[in-house]
C-alpha positions in Angstrom: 4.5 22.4 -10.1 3.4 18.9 -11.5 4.9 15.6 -11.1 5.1 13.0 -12.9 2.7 9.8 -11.9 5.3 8.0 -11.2 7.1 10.6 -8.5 3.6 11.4 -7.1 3.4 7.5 -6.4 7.3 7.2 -5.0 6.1 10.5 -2.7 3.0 8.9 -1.7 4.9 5.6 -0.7 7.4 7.1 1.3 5.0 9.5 3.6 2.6 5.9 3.7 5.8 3.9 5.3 6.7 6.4 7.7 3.0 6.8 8.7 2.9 3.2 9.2 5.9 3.2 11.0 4.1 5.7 13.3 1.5 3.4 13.6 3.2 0.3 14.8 4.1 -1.8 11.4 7.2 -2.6 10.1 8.2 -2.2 7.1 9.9 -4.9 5.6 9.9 -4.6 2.1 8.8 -1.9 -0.8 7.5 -2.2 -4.0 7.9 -6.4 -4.7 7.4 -7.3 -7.9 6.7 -10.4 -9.6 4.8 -11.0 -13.2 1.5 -9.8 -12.7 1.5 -8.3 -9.4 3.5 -5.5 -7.2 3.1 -4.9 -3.7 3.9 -1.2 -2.5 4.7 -1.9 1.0 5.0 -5.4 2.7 5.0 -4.8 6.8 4.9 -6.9 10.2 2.3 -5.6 12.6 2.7 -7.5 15.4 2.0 -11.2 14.3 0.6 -10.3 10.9 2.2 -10.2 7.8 0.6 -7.4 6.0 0.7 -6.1 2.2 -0.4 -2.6 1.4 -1.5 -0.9 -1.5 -1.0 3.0 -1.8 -2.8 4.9 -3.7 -2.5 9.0 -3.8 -4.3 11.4 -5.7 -3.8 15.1 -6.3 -7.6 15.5 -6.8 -10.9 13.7 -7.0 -11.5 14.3 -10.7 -11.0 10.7 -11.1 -13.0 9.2 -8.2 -11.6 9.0 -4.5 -8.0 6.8 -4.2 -9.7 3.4 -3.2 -11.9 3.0 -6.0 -8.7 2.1 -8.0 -8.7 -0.5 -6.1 -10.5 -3.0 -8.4 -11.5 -6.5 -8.2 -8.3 -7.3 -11.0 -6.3 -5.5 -8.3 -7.2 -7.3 -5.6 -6.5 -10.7 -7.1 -3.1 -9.5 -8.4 -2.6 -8.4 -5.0 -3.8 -11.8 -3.5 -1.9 -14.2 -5.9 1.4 -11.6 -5.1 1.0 -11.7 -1.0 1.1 -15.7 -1.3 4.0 -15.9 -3.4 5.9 -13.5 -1.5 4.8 -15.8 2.0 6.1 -19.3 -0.1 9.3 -17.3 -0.4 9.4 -16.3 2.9 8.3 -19.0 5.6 9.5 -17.7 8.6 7.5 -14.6 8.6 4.2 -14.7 10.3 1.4 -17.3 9.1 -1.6 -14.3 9.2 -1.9 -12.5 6.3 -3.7 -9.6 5.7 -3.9 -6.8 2.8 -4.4 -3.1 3.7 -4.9 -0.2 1.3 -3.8 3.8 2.7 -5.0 6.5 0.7 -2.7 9.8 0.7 -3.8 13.0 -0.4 -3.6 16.6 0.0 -5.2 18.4 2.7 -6.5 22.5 2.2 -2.8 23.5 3.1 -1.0 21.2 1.6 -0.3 18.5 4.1 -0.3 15.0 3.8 -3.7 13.3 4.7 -4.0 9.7 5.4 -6.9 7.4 5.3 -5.5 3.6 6.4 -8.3 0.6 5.4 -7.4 -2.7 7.0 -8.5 -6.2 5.4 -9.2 -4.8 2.2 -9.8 -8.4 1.2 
């Protein structure tokens, strides 16, 4: 069956917040927009204040999830994370952006791959 980008993406944001959940974070916020930027997933993990980019891919015809994550990207993402912290003072003063790839395993199962500090 195919999907449309855009539900592969929803899809691929919900099983990355409930892994991250898992994994300690949490999640705050999803998909924050302002012009010229989205964030998929702002979290807490511990005292951090953490943005996270998802990316998913159904194969690696187009190169491997993270190399979507271009330099543009990242300063979108940058310039986002610090307006969302002006708006938000009281969450924590660290700041850090993470990227999680999700794919598909052989049988179909979701498989993660978490990068902290992306940049």
């Amino acid at each position: 069956m195919i999907h449309s980008r855009t539900e592969i993406g929803l899809q691929a944001e919900e099983l990355a917040a409930k892994y991250l959940v898992r994994h300690g974070y949490q999640v705050l916020e999803r998909n924050f927009r302002i012009r010229g930027g989205e964030i998929d997933i702002i979290a807490r993990e511990k005292n951090t204040l953490v943005f996270v980019e998802v990316k998913a891919r159904n194969s690696s015809t187009y190169g491997t999830p993270f190399e979507a994550i271009t330099p543009w990207k990242l300063k979108a993402l940058r310039k986002t994370a610090l307006f969302y912290k002006q708006s938000h003072p009281r969450l924590p003063d660290l700041l850090r952006l993470d990227a999680i790839s999700v794919s598909r395993g052989e049988l179909g199962e979701p498989v993660f791959e978490l990068i902290k500090n992306i940049g």
